[in-house]
N, CA, C and O of each residue as an XYZ file, in Angstrom:
280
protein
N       0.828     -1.198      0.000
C       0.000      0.000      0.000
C       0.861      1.246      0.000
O       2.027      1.191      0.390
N       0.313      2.355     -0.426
C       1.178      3.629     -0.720
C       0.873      4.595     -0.007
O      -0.332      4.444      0.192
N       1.130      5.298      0.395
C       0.859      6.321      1.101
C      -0.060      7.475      0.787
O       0.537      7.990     -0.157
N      -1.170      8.220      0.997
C      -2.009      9.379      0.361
C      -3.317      8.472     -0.381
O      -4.519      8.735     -0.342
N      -2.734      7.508     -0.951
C      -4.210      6.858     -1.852
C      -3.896      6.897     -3.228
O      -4.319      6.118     -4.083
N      -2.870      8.174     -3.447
C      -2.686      8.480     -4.684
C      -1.740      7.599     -5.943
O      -1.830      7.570     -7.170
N      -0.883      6.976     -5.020
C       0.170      6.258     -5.095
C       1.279      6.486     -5.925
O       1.682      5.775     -6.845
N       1.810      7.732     -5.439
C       2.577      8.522     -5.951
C       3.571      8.884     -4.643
O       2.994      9.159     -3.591
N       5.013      8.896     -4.663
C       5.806      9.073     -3.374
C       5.971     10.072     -3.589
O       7.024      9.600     -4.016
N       6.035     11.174     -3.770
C       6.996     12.666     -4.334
C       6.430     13.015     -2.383
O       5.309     12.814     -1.916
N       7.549     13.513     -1.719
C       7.425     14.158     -0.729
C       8.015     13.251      0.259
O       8.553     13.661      1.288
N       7.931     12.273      0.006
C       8.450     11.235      1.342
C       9.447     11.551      1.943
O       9.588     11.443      3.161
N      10.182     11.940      1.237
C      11.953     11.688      1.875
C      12.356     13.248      2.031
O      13.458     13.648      2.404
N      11.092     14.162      1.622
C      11.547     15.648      2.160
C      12.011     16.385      0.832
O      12.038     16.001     -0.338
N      12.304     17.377      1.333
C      12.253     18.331     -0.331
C      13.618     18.332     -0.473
O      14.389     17.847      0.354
N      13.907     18.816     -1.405
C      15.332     18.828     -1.656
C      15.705     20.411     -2.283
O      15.006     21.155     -2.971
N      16.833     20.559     -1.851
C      17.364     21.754     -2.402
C      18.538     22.019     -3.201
O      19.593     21.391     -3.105
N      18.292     23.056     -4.059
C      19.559     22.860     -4.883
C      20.514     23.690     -4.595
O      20.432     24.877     -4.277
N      21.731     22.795     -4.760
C      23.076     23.151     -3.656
C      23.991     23.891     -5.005
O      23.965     23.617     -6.205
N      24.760     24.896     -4.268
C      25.518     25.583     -5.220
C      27.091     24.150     -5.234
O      27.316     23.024     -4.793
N      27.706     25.131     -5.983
C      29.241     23.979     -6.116
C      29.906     24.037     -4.992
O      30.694     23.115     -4.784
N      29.791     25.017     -4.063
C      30.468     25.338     -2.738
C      30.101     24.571     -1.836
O      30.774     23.796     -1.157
N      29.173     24.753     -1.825
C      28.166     23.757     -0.769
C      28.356     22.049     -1.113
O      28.204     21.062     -0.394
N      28.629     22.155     -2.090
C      28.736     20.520     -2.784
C      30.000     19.870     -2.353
O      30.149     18.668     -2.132
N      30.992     20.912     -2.249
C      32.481     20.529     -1.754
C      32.812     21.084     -0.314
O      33.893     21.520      0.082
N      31.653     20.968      0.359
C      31.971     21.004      1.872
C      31.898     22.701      2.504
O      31.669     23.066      3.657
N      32.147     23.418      1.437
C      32.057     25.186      1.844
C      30.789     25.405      2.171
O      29.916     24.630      2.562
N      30.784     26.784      1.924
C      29.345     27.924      2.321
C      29.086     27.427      3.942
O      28.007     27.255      4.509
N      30.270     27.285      4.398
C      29.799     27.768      5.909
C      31.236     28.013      6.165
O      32.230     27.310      5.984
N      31.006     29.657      6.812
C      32.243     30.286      7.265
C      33.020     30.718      6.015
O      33.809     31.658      6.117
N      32.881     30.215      5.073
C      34.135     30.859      4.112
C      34.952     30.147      4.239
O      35.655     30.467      3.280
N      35.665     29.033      4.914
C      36.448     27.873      4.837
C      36.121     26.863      3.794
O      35.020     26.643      3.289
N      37.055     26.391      3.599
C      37.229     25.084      2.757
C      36.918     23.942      3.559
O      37.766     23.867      4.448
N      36.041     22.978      3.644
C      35.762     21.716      4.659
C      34.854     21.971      5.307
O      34.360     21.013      5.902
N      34.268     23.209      5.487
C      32.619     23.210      6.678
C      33.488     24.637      7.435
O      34.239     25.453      6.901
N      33.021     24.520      8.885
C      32.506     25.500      9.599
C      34.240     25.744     10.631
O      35.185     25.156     10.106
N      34.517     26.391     11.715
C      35.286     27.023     12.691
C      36.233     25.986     12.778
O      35.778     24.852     12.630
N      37.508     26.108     12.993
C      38.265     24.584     13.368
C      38.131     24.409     15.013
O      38.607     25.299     15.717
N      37.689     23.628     15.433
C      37.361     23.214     16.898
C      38.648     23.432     17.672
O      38.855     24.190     18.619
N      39.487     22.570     17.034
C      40.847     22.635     17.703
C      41.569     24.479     18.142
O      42.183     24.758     19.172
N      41.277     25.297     17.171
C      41.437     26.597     16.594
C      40.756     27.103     18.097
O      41.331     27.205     19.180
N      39.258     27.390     17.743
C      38.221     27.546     18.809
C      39.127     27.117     20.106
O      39.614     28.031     20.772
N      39.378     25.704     20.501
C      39.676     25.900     21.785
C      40.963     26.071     22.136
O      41.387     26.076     23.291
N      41.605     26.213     21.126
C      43.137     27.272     21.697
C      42.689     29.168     22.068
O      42.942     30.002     22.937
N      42.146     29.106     21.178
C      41.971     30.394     20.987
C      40.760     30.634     22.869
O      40.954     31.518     23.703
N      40.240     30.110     22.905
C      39.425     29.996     24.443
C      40.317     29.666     25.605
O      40.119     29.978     26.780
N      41.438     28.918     25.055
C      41.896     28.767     26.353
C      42.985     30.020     26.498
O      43.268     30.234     27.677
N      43.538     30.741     25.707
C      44.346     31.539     25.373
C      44.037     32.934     26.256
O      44.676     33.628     27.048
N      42.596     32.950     25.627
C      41.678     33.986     26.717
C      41.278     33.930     27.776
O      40.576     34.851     28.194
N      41.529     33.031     28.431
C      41.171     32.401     29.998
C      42.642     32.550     30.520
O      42.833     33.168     31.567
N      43.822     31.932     29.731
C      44.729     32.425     30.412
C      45.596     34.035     30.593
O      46.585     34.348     31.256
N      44.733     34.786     29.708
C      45.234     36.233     29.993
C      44.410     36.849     30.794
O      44.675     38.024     31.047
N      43.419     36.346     31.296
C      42.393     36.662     32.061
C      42.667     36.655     33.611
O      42.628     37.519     34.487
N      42.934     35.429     33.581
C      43.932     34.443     35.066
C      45.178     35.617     35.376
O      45.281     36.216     36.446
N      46.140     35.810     34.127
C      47.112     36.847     34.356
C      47.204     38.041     34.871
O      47.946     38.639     35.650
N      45.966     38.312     34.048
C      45.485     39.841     34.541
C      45.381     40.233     35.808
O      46.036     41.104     36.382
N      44.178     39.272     36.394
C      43.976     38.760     37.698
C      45.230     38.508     38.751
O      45.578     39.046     39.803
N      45.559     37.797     38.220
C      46.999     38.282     39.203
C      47.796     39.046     40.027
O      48.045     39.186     41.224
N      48.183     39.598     38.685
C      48.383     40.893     38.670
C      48.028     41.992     39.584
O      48.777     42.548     40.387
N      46.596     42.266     39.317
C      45.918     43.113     39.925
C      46.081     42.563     41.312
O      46.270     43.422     42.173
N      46.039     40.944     41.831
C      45.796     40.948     43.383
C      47.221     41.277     43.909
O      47.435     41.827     44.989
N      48.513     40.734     42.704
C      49.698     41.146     43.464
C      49.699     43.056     43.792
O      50.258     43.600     44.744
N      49.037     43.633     42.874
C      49.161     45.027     43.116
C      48.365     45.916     44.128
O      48.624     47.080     44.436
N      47.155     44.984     44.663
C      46.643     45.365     45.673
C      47.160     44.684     46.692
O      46.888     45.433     47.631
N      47.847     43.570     47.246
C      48.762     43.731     48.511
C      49.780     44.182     48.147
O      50.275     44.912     49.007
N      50.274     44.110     47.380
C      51.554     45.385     47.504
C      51.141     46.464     48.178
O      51.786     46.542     49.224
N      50.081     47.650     48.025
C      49.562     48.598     48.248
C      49.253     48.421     49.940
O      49.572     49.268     50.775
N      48.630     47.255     50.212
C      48.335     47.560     51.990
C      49.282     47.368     52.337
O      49.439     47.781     53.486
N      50.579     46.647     51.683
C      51.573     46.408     52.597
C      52.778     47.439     53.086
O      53.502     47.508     54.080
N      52.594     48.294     51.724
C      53.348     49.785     51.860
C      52.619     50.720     52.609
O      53.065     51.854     52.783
């Protein structure tokens, strides 16, 4: 038995869209070649900022006991 009555499938499997050549070879996301952000990239770049953050921090607490201690 077919689905609708009509017995015609067009729709089953969802519509389809037509993909440029970029999209066909993994682009049109981000402007990279292969898909989207490099993960690895992403989490250097996150941890990079956490550790100048930490530094900063530091910093600042070494410079406020310095200050009560003078």
């Amino acid at each position: 038995m077919t689905r609708g009555g009509a017995g015609n499938m067009l729709g089953v499997g969802g519509t389809r869209r037509k993909l440029g050549r970029d999209a066909l070879r993994g682009g049109d996301r981000g402007g990279r070649n292969g898909g989207g952000p490099d993960p690895l990239a992403e989490k250097r770049e996150l941890l990079r900022r956490l550790q100048e953050r930490r530094r900063e921090q530091r910093r600042q607490e070494e410079k406020a006991t310095d200050e009560e201690t003078s």
